[in-house]
Each structure stands twice: as C-alpha cells, then as structure tokens.
Z-matrix of the N, CA and C atoms (Angstrom, degrees):
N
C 1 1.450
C 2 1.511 1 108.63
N 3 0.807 2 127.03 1 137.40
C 4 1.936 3 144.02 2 -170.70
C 5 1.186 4 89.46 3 -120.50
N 6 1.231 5 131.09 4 131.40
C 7 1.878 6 172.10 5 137.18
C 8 1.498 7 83.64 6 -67.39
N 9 1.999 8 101.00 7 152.71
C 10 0.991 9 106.90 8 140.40
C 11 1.983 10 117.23 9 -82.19
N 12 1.675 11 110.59 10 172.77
C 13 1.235 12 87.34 11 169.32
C 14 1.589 13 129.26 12 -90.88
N 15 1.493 14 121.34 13 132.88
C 16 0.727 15 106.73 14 169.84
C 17 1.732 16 143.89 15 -89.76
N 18 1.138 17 118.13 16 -177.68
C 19 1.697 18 103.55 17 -169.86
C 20 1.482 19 104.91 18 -60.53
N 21 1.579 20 96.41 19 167.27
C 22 1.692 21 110.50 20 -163.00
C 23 1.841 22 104.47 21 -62.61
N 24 1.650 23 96.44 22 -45.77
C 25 1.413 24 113.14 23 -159.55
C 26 2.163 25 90.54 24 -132.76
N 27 1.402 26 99.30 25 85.10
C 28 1.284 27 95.95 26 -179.05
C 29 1.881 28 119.70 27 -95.76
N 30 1.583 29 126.16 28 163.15
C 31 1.198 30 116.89 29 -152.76
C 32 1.959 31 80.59 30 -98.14
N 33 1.490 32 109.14 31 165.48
C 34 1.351 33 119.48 32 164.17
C 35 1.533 34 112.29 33 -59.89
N 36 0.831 35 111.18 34 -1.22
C 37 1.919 36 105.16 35 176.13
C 38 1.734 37 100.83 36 -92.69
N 39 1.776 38 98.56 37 -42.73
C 40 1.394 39 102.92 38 -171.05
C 41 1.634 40 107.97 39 -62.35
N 42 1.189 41 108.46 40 -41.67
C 43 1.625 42 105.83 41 179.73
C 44 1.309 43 119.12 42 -89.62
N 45 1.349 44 125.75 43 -17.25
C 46 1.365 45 115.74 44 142.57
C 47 1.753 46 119.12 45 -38.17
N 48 1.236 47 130.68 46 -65.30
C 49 1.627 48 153.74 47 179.00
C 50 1.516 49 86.30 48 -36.45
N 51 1.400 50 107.87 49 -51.08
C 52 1.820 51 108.45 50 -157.49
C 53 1.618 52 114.03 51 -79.49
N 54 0.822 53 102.53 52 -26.89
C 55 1.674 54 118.03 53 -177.61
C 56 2.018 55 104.36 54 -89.15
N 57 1.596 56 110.02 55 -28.60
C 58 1.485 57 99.08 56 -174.48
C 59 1.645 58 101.42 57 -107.56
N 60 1.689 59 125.62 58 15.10
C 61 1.034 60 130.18 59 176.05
C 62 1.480 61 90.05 60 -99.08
N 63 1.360 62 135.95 61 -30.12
C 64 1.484 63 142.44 62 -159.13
C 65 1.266 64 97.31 63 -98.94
N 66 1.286 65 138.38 64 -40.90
C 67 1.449 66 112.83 65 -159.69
C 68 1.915 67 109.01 66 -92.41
N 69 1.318 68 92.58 67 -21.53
C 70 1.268 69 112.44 68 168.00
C 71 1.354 70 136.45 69 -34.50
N 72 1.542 71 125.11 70 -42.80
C 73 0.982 72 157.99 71 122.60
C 74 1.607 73 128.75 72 6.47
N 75 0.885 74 111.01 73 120.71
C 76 1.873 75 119.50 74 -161.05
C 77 1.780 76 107.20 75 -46.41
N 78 1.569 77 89.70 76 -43.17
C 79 1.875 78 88.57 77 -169.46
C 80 1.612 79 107.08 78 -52.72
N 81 1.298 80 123.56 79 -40.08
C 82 0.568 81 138.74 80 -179.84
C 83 2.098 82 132.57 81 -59.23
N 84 1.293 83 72.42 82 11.60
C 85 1.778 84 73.69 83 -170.93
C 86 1.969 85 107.91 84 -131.17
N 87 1.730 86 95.75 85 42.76
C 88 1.384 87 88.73 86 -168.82
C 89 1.917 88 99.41 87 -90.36
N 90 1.547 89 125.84 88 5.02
C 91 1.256 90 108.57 89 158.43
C 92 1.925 91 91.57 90 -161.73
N 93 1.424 92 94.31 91 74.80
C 94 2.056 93 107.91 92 164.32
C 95 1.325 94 97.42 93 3.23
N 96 1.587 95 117.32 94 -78.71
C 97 1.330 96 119.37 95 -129.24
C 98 1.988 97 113.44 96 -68.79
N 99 1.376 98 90.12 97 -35.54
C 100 1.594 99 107.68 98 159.75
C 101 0.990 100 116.76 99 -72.69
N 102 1.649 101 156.20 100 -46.11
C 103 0.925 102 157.27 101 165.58
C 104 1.369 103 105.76 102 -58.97
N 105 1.335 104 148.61 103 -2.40
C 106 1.308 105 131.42 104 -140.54
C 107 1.834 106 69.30 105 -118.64
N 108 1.751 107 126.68 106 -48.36
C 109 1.228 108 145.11 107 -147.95
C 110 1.638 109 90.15 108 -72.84
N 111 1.905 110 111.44 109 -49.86
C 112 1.552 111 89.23 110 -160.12
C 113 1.448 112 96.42 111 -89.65
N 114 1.476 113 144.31 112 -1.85
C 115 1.253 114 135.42 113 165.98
C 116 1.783 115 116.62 114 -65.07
N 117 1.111 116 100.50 115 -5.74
C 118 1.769 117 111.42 116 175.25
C 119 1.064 118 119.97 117 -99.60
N 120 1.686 119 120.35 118 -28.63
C 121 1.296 120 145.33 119 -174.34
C 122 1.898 121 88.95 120 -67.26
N 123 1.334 122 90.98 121 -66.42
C 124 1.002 123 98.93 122 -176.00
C 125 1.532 124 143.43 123 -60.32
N 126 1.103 125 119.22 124 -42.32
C 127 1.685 126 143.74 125 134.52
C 128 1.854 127 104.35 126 -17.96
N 129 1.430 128 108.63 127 -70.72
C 130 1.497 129 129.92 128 -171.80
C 131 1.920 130 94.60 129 -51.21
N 132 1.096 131 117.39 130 -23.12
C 133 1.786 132 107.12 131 -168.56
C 134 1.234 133 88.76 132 -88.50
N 135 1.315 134 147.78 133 -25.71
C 136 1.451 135 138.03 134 176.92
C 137 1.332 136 98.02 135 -68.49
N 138 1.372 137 118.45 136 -71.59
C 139 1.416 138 114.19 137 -168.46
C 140 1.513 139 127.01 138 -62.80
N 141 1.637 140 106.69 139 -4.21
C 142 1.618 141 112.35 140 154.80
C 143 1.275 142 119.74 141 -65.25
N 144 1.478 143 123.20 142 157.44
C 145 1.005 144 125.74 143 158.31
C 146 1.605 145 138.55 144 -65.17
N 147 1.442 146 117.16 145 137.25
C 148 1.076 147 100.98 146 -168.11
C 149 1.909 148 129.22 147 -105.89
N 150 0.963 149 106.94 148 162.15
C 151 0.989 150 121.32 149 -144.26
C 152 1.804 151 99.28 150 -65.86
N 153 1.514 152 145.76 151 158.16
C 154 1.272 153 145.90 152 -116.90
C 155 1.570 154 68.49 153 -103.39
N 156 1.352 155 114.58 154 149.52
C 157 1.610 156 137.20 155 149.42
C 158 1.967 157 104.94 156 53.01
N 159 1.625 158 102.43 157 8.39
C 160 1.288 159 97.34 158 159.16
C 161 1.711 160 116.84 159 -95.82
N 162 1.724 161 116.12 160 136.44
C 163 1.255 162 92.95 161 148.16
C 164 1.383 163 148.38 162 -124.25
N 165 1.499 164 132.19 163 -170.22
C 166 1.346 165 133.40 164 -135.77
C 167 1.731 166 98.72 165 -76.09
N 168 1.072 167 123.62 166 -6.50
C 169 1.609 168 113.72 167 173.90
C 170 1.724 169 103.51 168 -88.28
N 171 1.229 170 128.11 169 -13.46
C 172 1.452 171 130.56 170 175.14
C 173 1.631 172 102.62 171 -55.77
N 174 1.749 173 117.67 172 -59.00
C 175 1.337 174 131.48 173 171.18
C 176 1.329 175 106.73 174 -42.98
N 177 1.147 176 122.68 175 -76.54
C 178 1.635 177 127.97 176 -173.87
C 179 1.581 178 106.27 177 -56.20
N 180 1.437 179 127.05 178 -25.86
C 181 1.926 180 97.02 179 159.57
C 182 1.444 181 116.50 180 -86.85
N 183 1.484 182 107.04 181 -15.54
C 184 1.761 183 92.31 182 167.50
C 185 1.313 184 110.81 183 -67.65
N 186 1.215 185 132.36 184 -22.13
C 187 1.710 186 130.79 185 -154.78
C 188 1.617 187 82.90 186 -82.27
N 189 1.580 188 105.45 187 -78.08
C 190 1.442 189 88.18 188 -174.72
C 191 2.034 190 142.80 189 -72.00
N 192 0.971 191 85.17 190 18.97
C 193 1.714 192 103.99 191 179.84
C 194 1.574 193 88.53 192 -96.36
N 195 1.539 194 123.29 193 -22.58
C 196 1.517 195 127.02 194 171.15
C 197 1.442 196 113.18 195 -51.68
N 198 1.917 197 89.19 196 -76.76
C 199 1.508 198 100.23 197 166.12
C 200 1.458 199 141.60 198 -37.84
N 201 1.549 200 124.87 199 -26.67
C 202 0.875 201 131.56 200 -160.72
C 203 1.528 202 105.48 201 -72.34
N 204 2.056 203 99.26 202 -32.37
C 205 1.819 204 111.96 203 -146.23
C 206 1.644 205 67.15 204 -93.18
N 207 1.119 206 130.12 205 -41.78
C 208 1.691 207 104.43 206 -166.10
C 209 1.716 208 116.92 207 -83.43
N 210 1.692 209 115.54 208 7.83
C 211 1.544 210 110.02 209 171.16
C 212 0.821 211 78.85 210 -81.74
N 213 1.689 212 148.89 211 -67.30
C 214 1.296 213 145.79 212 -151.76
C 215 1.470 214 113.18 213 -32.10
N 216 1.575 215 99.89 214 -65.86
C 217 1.755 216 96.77 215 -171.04
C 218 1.747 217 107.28 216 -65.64
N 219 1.203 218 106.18 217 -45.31
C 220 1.612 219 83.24 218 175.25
C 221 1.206 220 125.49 219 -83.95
N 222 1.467 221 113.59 220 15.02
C 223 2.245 222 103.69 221 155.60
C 224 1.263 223 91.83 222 -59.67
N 225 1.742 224 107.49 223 -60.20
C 226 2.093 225 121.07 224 -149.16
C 227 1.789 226 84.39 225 -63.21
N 228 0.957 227 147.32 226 -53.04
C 229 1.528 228 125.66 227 -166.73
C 230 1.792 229 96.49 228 -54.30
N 231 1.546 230 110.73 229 -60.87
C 232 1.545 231 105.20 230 -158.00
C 233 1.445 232 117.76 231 -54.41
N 234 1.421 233 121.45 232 -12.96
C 235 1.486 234 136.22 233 172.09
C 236 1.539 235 119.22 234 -16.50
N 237 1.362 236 136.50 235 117.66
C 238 1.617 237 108.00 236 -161.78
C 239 1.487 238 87.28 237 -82.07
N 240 1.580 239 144.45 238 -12.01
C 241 1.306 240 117.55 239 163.91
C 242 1.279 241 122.49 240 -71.48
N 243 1.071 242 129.05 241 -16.41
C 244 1.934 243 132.94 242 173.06
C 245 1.427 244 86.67 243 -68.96
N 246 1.422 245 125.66 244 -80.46
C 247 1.737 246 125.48 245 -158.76
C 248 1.527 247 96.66 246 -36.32
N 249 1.802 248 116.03 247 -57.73
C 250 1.617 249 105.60 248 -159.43
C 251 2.001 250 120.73 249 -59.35
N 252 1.848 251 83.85 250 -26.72
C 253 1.433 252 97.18 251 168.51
C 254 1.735 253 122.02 252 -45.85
N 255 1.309 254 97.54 253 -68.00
C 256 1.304 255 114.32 254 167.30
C 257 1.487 256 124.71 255 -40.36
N 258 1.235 257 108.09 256 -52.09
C 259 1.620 258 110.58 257 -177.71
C 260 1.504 259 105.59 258 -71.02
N 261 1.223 260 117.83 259 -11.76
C 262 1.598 261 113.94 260 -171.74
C 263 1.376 262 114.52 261 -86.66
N 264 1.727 263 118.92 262 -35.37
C 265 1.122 264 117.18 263 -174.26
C 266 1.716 265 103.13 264 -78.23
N 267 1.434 266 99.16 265 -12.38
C 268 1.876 267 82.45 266 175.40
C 269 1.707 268 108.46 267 -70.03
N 270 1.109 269 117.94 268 -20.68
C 271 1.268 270 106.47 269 178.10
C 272 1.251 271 140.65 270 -67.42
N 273 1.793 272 142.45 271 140.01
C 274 1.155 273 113.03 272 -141.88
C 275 1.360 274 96.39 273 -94.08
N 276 1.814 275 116.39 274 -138.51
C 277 1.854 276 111.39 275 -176.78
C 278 1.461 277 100.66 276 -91.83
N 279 1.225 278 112.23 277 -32.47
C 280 1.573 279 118.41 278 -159.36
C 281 1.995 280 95.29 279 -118.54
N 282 1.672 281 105.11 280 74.23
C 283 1.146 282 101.84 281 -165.79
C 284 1.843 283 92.01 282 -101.93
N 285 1.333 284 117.99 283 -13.57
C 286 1.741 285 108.49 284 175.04
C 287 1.714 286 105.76 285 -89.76
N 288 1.258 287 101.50 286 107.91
C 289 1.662 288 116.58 287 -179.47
C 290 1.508 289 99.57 288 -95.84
N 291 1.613 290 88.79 289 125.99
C 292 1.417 291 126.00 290 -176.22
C 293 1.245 292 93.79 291 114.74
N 294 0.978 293 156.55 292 41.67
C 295 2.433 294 126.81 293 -168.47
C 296 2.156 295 71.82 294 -142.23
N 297 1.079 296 100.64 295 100.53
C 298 1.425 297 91.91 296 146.56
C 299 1.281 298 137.85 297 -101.88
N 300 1.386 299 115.10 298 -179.97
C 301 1.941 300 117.07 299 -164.88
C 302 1.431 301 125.09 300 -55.94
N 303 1.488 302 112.10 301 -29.39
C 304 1.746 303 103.79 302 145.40
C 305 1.446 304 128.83 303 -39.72
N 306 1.634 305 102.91 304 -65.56
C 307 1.637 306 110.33 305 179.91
C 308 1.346 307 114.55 306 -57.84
N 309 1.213 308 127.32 307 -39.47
C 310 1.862 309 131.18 308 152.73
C 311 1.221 310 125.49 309 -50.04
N 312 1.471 311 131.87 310 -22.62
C 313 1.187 312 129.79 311 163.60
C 314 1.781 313 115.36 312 -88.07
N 315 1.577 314 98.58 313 -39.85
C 316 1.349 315 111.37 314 176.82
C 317 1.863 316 108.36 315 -44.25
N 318 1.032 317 117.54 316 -64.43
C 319 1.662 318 147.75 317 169.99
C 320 1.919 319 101.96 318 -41.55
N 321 1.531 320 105.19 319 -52.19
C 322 1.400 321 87.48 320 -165.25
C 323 2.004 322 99.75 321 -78.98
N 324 0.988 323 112.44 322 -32.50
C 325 1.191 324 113.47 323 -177.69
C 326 1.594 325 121.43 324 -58.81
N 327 1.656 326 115.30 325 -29.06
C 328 1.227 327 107.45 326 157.36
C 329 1.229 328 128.08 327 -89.61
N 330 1.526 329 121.65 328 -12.91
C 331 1.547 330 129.66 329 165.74
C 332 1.686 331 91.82 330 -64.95
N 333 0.741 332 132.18 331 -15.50
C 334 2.244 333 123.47 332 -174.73
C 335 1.786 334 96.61 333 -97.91
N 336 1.215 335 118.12 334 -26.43
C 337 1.375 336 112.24 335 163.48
C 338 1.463 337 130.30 336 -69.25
N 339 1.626 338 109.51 337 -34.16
C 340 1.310 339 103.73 338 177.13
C 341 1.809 340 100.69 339 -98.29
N 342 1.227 341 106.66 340 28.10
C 343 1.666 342 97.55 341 -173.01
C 344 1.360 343 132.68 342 85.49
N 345 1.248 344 121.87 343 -29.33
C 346 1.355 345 147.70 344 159.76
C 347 1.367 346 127.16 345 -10.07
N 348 1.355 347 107.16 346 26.95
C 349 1.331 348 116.89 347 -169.09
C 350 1.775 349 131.37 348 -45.82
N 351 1.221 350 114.04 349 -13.42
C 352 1.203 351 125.06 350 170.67
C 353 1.752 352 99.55 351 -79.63
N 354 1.165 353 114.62 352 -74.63
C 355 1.004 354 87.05 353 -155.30
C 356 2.067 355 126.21 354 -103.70
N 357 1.523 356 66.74 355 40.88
C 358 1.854 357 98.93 356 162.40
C 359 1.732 358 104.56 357 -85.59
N 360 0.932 359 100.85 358 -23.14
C 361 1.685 360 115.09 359 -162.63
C 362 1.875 361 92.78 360 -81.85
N 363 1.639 362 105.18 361 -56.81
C 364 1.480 363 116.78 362 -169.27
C 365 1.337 364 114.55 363 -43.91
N 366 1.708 365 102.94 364 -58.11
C 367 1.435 366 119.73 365 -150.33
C 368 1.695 367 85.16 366 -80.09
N 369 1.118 368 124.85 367 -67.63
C 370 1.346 369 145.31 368 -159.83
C 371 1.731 370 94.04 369 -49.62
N 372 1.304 371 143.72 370 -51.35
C 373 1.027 372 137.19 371 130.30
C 374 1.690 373 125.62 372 3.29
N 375 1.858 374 103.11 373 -73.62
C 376 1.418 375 99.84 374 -169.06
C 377 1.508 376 112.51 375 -101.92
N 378 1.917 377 108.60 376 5.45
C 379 1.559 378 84.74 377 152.67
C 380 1.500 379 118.67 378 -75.01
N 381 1.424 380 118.26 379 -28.13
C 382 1.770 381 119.67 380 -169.51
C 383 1.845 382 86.13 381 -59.41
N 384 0.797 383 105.87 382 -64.41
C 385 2.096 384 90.50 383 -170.47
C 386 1.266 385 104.86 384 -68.89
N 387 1.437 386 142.33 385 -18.17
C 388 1.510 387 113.36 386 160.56
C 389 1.385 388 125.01 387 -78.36
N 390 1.483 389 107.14 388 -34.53
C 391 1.380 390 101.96 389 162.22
C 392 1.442 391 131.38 390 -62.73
N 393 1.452 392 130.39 391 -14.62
C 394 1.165 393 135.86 392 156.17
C 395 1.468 394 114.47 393 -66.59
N 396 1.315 395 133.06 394 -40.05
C 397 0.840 396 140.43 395 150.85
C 398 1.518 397 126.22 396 -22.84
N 399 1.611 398 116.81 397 -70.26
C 400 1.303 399 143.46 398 152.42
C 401 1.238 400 94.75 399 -15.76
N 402 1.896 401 112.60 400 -95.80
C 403 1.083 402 112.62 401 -160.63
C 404 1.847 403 123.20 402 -76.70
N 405 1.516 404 105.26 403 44.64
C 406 1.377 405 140.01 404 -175.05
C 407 1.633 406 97.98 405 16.72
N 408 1.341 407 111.09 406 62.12
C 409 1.370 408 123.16 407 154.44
C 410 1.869 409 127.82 408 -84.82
N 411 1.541 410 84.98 409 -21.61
C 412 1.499 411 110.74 410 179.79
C 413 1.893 412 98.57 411 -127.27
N 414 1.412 413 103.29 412 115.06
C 415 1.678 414 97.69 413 147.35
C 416 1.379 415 135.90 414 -40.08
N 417 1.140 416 116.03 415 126.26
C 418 2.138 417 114.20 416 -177.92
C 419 1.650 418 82.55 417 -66.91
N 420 1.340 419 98.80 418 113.78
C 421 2.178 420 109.85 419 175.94
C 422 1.795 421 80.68 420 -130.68
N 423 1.560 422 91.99 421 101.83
C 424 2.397 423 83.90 422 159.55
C 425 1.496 424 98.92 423 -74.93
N 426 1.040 425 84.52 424 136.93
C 427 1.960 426 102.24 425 153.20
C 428 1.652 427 92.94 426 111.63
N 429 1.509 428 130.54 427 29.56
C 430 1.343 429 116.03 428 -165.57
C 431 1.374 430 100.48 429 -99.45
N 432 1.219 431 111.73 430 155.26
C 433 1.752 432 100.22 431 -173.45
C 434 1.672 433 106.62 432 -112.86
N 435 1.401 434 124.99 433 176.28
C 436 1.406 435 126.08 434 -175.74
C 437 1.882 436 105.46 435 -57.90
N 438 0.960 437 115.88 436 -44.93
C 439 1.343 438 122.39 437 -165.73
C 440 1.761 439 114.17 438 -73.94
N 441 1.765 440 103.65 439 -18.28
C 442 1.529 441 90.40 440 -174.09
C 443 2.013 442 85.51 441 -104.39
N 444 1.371 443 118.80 442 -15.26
C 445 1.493 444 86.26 443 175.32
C 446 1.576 445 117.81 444 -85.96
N 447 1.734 446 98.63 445 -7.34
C 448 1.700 447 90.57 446 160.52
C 449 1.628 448 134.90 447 -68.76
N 450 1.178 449 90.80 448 1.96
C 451 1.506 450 101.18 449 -161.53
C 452 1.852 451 86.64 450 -99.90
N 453 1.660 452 103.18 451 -42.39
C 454 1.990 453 87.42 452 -169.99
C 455 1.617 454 90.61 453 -68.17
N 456 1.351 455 119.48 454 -44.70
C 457 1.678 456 113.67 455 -149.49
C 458 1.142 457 98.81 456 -73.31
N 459 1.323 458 152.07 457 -21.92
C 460 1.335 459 145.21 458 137.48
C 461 1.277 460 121.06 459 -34.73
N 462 1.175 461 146.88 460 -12.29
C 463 1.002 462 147.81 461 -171.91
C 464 1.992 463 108.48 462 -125.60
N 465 1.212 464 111.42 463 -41.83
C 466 1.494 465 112.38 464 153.37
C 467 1.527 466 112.54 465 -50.53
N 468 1.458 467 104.04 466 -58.40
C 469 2.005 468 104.97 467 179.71
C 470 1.300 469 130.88 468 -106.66
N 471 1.805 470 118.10 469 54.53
C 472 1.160 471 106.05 470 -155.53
C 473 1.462 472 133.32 471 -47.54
N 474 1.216 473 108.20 472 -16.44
C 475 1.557 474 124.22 473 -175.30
C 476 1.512 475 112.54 474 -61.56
N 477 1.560 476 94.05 475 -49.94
C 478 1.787 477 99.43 476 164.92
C 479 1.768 478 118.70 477 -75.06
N 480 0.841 479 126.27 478 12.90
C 481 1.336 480 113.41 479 -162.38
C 482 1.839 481 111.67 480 -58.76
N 483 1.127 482 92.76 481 -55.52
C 484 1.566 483 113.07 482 -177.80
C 485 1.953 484 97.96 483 -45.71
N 486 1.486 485 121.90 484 -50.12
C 487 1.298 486 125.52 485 -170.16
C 488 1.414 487 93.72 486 -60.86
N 489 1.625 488 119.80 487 -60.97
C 490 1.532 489 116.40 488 -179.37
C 491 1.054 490 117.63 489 -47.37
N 492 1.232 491 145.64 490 -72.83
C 493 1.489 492 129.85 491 -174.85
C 494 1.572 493 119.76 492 -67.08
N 495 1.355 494 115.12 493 -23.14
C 496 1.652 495 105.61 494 157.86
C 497 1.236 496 108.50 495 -45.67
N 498 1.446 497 138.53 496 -60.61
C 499 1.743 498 162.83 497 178.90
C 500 1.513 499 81.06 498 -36.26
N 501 1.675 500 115.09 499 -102.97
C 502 1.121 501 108.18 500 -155.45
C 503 1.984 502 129.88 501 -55.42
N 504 1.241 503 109.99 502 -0.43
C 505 1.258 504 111.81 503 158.76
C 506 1.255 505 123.09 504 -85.71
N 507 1.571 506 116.22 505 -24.53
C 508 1.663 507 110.00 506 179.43
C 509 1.604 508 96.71 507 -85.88
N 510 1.655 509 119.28 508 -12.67
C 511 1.842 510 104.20 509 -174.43
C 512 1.946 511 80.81 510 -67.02
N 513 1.528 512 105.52 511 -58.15
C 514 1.652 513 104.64 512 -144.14
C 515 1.571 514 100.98 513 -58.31
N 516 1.378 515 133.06 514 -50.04
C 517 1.494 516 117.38 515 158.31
C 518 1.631 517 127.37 516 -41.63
N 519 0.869 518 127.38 517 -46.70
C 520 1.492 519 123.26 518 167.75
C 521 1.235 520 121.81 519 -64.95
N 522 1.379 521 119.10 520 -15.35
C 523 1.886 522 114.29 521 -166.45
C 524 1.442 523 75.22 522 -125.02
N 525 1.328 524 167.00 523 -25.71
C 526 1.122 525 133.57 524 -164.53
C 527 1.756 526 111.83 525 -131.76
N 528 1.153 527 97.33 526 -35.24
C 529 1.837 528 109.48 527 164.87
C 530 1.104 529 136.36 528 -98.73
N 531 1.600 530 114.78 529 29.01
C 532 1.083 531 126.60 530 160.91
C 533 1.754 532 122.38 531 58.25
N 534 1.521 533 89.85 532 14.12
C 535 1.448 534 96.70 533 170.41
C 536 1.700 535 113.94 534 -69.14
N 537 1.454 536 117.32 535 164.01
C 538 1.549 537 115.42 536 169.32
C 539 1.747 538 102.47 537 -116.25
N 540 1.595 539 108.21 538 148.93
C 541 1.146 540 108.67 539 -168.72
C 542 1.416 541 111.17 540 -97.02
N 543 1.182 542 129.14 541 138.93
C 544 1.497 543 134.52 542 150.77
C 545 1.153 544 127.84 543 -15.95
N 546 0.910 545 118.29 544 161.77
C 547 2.001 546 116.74 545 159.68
C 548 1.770 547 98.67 546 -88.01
N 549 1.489 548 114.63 547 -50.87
C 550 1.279 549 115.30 548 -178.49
C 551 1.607 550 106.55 549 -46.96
N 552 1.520 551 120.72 550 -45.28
C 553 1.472 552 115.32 551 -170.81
C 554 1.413 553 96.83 552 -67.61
N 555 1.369 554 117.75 553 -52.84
C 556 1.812 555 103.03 554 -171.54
C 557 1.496 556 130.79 555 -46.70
N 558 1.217 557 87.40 556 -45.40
C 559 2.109 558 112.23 557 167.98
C 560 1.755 559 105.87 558 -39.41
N 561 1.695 560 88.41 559 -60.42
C 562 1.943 561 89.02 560 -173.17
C 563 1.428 562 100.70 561 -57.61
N 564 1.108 563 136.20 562 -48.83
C 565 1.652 564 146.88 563 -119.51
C 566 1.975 565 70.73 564 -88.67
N 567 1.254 566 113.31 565 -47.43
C 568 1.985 567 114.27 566 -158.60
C 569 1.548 568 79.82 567 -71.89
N 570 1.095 569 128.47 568 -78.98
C 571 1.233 570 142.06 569 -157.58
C 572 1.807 571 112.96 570 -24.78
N 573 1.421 572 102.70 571 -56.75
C 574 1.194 573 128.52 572 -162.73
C 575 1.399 574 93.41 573 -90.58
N 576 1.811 575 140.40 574 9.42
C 577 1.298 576 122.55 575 171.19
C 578 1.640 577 83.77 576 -105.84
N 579 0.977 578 131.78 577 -35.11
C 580 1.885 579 130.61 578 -178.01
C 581 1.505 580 94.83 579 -55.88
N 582 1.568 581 135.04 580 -56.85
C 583 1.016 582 117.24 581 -160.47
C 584 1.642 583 118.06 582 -66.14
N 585 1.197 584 87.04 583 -40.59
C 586 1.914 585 107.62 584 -177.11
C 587 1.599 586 103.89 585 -65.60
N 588 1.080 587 140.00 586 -61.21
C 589 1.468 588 134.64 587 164.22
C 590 1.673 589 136.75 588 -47.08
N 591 2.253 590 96.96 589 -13.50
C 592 1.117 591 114.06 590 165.86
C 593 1.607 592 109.60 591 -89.57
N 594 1.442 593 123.44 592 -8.87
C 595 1.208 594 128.39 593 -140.98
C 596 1.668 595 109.24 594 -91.03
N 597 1.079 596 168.96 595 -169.69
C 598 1.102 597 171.59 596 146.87
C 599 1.644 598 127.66 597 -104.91
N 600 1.373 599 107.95 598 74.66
C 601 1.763 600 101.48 599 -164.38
C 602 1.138 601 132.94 600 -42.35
N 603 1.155 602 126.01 601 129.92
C 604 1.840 603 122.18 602 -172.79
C 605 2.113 604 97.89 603 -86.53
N 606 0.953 605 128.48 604 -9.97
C 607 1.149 606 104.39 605 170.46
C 608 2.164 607 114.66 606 -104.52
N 609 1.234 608 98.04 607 175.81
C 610 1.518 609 92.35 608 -155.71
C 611 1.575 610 100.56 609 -82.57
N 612 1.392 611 118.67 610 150.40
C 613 1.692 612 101.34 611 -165.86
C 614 1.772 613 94.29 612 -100.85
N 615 1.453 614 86.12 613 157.79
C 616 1.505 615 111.57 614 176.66
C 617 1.333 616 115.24 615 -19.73
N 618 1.735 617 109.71 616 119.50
C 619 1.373 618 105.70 617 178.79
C 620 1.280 619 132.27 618 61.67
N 621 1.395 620 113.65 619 16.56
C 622 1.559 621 136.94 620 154.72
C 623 1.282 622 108.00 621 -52.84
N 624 1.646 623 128.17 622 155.44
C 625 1.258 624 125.97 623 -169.29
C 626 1.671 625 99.68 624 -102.12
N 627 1.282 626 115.20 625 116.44
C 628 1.526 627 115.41 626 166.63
C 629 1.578 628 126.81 627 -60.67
C-alpha cells in the first residue's frame, strides 16, 4: 500500500485528515461494523493526549505503520484462493446429490487403478457415509462434514472408530489442505469401507421404533 507523503512534523488536525482520508476507502469496508470500532480507536489516539516531550507526528507513523499490517491481512484474506478455501470447507461430504455409495465405490476403485490416490481417499470416504446412510445408520443431514459423521459412525461401529476418524482426517486433509494421499491411506480408506458395510451397527437406525 503507498500513502501519500505526509509532512515531516505534521499538526493533529493534519493527521486526523490523513487517517479519515485513509480509512475511508473501499478496501477498507469488508465488515463496517469492525472497521467503524478500530477507525475510532484509532481517531481517539490523536485526540489523546500526548505523551511528555513526544511529538504528534510520532502518533501518526504508529497509526499508519498500523494500517499498513492491517491492508496486508485483508489483501491475504481477499485472495480468490483464501475465499475458494473458505467456500469449500462449507461444503458437506456427500455434497453431489443423487451419486450414491455404489457410484462412490465404483469411482474410488477406478481412481486406485490409475493410482489416484487422492481421490481414492475422497470418494472411498463418501461411499462409507453414503452407504451408512443407505443402510439408514446415518440420517440423509446435507451439509454434514467428515468429522461430524466420524463422530456418529464411531459410535454405530465402535470397533472401527479409530479407522473412521483416521478416514475422515485424511478426506479433510486431502480435500481441503492440500495434502496428497498415500497408496497406504487409499488401501485403509477401501479397506475400512468393506469392513464398515460388513459391520453390524450397535446404534438403532433411523426411525426405528423405540
């Protein structure tokens, strides 16, 4: 970010002008209500008193040596890879409606043929929660993420639990942290949907009569 320059030894009116010509400014308005708080915060250190044998242009390069570190963070937030980041983790595991746990196994099994280890990991992942699903061990909930159906299917299979949340940490590293998957992780991820679909749930499935 480039300032104009301002004077060497400027008066509190002048850096008042400089600070409400600066905050003013579009970048600056990606959430008002916070910005509205530290532009007052900030404003308010001019109109404090200042400190014995300091003077008032000392304040006005801390203010803007302020500004500088906070354009910074909001370029790196406005990043369209931060935003796409963001929008991705809102998405849940089983975010393609219609693809059921056949077509997820179907998919991961030829992604393990060409090597495809990521997204042997993905699919192979969201057939074990659609097929739980299926066999309505899990409610159809859109928007559910890897970590909260590890938490029910852990509790349907306690035996697997440890396999399930290994699973759903290598989906959420691979689909969102840019990790790459193993062959060993893909293997478990297949492995551990045969066992779980062989498995017998200990909790009562969806809409069972109490």
């Amino acid at each position: 970010m480039i300032l104009d320059t301002p004077p060497l030894d400027p008066t509190r009116s002048e850096g008042r002008r400089l600070l409400e010509e600066e905050l003013s400014k579009p970048r600056y308005a990606v959430k008002p209500s916070l910005w509205d708080r530290f532009r007052e915060w900030l404003l308010g250190l001019l109109d404090g008193p200042t400190g014995p044998g300091l003077p008032s242009w000392v304040f006005v390069l801390v203010v803007l040596v302020a500004l500088a570190v906070v354009a910074l963070v909001v370029v790196v937030l406005l990043r369209p890879e931060a935003r796409a980041r963001r929008s991705a983790t809102d998405r849940g595991v089983l975010d393609e409606r219609g693809v059921d746990a056949t077509a997820y196994r179907l998919r991961a099994k030829d992604a393990a043929r060409q090597g495809d280890w990521d997204t042997v990991v993905l699919d192979g992942y969201r057939a074990i929660v659609a097929g739980s699903v299926e066999r309505t061990v899990l409610d159809d909930l859109p928007g559910r993420t890897a970590h909260e159906a590890s938490l029910e299917l852990s509790q349907a299979f306690p035996t697997e639990g440890d396999g399930v949340r290994a699973a759903a940490d290598r989906f959420d590293a691979v689909r969102y942290g840019h990790d790459r998957a193993s062959e060993s992780d893909a293997r478990a991820v297949l492995d551990l949907d045969e066992r779980v679909g062989r498995a017998r749930p200990e909790l009562r499935p969806v809409g069972a009569q109490r």
